[in-house]
C-alpha positions in Angstrom: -47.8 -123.8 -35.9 -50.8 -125.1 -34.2 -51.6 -121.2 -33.2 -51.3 -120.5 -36.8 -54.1 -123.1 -37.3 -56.3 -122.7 -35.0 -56.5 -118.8 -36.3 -57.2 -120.5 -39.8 -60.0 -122.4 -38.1 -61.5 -119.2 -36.8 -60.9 -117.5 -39.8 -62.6 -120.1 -41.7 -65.6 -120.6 -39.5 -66.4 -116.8 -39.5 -66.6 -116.6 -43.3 -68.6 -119.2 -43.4 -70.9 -118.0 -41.0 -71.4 -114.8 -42.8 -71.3 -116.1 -46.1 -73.4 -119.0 -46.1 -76.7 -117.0 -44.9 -76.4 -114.7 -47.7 -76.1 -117.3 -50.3 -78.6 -119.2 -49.3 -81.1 -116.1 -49.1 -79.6 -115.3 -52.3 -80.5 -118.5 -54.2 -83.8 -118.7 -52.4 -85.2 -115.6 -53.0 -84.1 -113.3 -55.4 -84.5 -112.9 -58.6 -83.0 -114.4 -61.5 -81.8 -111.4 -63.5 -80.0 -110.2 -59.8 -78.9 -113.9 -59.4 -76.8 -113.5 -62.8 -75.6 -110.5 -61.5 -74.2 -111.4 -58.6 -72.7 -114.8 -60.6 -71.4 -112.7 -62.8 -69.3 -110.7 -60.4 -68.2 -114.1 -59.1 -67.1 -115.6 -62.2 -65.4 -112.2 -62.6 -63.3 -112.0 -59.5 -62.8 -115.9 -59.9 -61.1 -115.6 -64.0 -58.9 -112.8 -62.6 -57.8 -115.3 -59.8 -57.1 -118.3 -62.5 -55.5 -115.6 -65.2 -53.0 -114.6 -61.9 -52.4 -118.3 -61.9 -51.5 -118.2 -65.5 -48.9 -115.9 -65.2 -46.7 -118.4 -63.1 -47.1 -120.5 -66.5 -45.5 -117.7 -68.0 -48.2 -117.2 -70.2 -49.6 -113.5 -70.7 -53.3 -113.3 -70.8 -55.7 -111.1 -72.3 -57.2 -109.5 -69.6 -59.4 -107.2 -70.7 -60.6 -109.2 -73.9 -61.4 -112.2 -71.1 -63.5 -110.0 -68.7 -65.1 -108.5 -71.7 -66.2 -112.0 -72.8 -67.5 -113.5 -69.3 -69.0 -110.2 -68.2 -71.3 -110.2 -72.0 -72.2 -113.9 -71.0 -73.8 -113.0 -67.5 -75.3 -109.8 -69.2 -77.4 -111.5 -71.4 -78.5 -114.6 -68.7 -79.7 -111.0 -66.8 -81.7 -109.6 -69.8 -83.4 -113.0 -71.0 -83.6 -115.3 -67.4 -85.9 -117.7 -69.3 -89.8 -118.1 -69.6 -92.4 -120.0 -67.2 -91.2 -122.7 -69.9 -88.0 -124.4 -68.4 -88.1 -126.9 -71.5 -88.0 -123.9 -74.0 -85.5 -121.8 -71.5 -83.2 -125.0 -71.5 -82.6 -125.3 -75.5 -82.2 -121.9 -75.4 -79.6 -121.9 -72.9 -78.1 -124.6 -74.2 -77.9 -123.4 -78.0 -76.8 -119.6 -77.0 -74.0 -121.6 -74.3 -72.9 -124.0 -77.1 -72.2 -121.2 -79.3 -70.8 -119.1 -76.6 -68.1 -122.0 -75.8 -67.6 -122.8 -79.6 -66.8 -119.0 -80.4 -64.7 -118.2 -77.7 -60.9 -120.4 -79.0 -62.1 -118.4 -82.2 -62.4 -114.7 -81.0 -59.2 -114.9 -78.8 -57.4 -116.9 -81.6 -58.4 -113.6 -83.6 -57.4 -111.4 -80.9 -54.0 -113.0 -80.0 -53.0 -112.1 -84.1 -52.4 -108.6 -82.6 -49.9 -109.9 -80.6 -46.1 -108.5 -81.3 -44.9 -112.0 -79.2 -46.4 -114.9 -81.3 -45.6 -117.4 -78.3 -46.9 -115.8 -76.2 -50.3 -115.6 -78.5 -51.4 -118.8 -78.5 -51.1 -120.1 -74.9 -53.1 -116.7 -74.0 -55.9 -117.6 -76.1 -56.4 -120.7 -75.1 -56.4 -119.8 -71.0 -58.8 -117.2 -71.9 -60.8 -119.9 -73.8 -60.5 -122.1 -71.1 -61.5 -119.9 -68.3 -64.6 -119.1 -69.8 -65.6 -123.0 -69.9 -64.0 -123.8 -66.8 -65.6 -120.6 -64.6 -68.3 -119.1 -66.7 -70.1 -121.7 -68.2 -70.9 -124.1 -65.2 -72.0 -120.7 -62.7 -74.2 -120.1 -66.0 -75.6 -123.1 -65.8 -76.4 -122.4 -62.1 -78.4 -119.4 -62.9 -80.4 -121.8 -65.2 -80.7 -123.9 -63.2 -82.3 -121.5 -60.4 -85.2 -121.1 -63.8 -86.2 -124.4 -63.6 -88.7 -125.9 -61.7 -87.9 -126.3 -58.1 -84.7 -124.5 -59.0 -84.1 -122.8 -56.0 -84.7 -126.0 -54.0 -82.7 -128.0 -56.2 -79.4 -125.4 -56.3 -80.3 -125.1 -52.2 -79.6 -129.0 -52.0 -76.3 -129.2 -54.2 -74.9 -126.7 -52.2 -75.4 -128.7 -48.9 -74.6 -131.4 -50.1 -71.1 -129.7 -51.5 -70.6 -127.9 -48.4 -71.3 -131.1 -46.2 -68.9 -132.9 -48.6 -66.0 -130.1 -47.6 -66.6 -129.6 -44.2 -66.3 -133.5 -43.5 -63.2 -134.3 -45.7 -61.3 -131.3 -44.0 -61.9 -132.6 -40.0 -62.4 -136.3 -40.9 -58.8 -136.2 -43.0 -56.8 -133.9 -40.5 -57.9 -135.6 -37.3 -57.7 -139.7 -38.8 -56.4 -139.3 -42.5 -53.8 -141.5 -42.9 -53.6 -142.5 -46.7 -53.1 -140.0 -49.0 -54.9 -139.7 -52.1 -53.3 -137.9 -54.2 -49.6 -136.8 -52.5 -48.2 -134.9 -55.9 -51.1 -132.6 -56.4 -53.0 -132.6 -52.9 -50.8 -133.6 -49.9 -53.6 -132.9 -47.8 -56.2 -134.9 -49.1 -56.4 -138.6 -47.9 -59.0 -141.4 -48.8 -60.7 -141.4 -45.3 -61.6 -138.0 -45.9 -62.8 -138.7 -48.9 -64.9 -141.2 -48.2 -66.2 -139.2 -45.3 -67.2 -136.7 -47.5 -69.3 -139.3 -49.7 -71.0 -140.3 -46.6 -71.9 -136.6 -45.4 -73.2 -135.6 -48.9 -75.8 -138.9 -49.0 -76.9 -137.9 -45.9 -77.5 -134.8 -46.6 -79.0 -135.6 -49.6 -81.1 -138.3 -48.1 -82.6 -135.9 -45.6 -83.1 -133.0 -48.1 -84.8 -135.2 -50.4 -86.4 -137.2 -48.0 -88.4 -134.3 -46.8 -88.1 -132.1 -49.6 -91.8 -131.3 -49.5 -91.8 -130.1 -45.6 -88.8 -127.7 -46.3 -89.8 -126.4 -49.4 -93.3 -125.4 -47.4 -90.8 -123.9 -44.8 -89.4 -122.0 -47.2 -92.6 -121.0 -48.8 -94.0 -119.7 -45.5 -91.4 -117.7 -44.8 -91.5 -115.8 -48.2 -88.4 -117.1 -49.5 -89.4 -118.7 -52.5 -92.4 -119.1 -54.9 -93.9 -122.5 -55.7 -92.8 -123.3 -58.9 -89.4 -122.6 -56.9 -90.1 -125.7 -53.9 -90.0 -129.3 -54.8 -94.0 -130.1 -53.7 -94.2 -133.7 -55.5 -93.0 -136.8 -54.2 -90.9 -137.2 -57.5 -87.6 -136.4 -55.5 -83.8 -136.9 -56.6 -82.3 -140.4 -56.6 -79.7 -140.7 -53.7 -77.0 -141.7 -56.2 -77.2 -138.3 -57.8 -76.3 -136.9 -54.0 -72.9 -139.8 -54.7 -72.3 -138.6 -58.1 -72.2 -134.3 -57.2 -69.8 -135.8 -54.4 -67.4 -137.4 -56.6 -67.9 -134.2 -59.2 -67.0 -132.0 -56.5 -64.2 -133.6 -55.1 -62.3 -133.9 -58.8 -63.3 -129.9 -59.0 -61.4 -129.6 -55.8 -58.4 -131.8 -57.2 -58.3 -130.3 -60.7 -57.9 -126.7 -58.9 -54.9 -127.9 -56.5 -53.4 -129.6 -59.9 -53.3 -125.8 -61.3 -52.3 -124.3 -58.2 -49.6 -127.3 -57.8 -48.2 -126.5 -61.3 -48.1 -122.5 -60.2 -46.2 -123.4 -57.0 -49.0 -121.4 -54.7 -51.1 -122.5 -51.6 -54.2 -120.1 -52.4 -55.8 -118.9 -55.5 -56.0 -116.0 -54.0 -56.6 -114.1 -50.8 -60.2 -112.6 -51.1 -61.9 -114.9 -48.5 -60.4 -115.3 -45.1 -59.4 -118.6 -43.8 -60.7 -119.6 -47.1 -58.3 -117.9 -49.9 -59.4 -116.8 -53.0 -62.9 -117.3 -54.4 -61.8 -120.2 -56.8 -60.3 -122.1 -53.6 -64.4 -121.8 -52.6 -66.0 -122.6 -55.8 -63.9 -125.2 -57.0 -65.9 -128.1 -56.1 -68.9 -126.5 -57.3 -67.7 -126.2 -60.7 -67.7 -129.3 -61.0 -70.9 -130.3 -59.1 -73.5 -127.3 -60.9 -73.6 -129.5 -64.6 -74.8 -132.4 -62.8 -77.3 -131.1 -60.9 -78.2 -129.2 -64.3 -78.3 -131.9 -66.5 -80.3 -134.4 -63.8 -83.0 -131.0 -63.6 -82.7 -130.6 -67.7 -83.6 -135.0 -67.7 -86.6 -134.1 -65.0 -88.3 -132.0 -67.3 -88.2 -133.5 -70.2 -89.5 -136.8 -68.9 
């Protein structure tokens, strides 16, 4: 058993040692149109993960119509990432998402009338409905995020501070978690975890915004982003919004045990090693990306 851990552990590690660079290269420098891409592809392999799920609901998706639906979202993020005017970009955004989410109960709801097995219609609408808010919308609002001003630095920080989070709720709650948070959905998780994860994401985000300005030049001297992408002012985050994408992320991470709970599995899948399926590593983030959205949405039009 311990064997079988410590392989885990190694497993774990190594994907994250190969994965992070990328990502944070990825955020940092490319462009947005190839950012949406790549999100895309994500939010693709991550709604065929949670439809899998489904099935141990009995419910039948639509597959196709589903992929059809998220893929068309990412598409157009590609062809329009936004103008060198984040305030116009974000109504935009927001209208064209609104109508995107408000649509989508609609056109399955059409599509499930098809359907020779009316049970069966209905709860495959609405998990195709749902996968689109849950998945697509909030790595959307990434990619608009990554538009804004200091974007890149901004997306660069939330996912320190959700990784930092992780990392110190997994050893802190294995080695001294004694008092479970949440036994019936999460056996796992315990409270000193949990907190430990609140105090690894303020100090992350102390540090990253506290020198915000000498990293973003980092960054800029090495090529890796433009300047509109760095944070250069001294009008920085507030530390509670590094205690608020905490909390956020942890309830992402519970909300995706409570569905894999329900479907009686351990991983959403088995595409990252150590790590599961690609919802098992975005969960959190879910959660987390509208925040950090939102708070960049509020900066700009103060």
């Amino acid at each position: 058993m311990a064997e079988s851990g410590a392989l885990n552990l190694i497993k774990r590690v190594g994907t994250a040692v190969v994965l992070i660079p990328v990502v944070l290269v990825l955020i940092l420098k490319a462009p947005v149109p190839v950012l949406a891409i790549v999100a895309g592809i994500i939010a693709l392999l991550t709604v065929h993960e949670l439809l899998k799920l489904s099935e141990r609901y009995t419910i039948r998706p639509f597959w196709k119509p589903t992929y059809v639906y998220v893929a068309l979202y990412f598409v157009l993020l590609a062809v329009n990432p936004g103008s060198e005017k984040p305030l116009v970009a974000s109504a935009i955004f927001i209208y064209g998402t609104a109508f995107a989410a408000a649509l989508a109960p609609f056109i399955f709801m059409t599509i499930a009338m098809r359907r020779e097995s009316l049970p069966h219609a209905w709860p495959a609408a609405m998990t195709s409905a749902f996968s689109f808010i849950y998945i697509a919308l909030p790595l959307g609002l990434l990619v608009q995020l990554r538009e804004q001003w200091a974007g890149a630095y901004l997306i660069f920080s939330l996912l320190l501070m959700v990784w930092a989070g992780d990392i110190f709720a997994y050893f802190v709650g294995r080695s001294v978690g004694r008092h479970r948070m949440s036994p019936r959905i999460s056996p796992k998780k315990t409270w000193e975890g949990a907190v430990a994860s609140v105090v690894a994401s303020v100090i992350v985000g102390a540090l990253v915004f506290g020198h915000a300005q000498a990293i973003s030049q980092f960054f800029l001297n090495l090529h890796l982003i433009e300047r509109r992408d760095g944070m250069f002012t001294p009008d920085v985050p507030p530390i509670w919004l590094a205690v608020l994408i905490n909390i956020a992320a942890q309830l992402g991470d519970l909300v995706e045990s409570l569905i894999k709970r329900g479907a009686d599995v351990k991983d959403s899948g088995a595409l990252l090693p150590g790590h599961g399926g690609m919802l098992d590593r975005i969960d959190a983030l879910l959660f987390a990306a509208p925040l950090m959205w939102f708070y960049a949405a509020w900066r700009v039009m103060q």
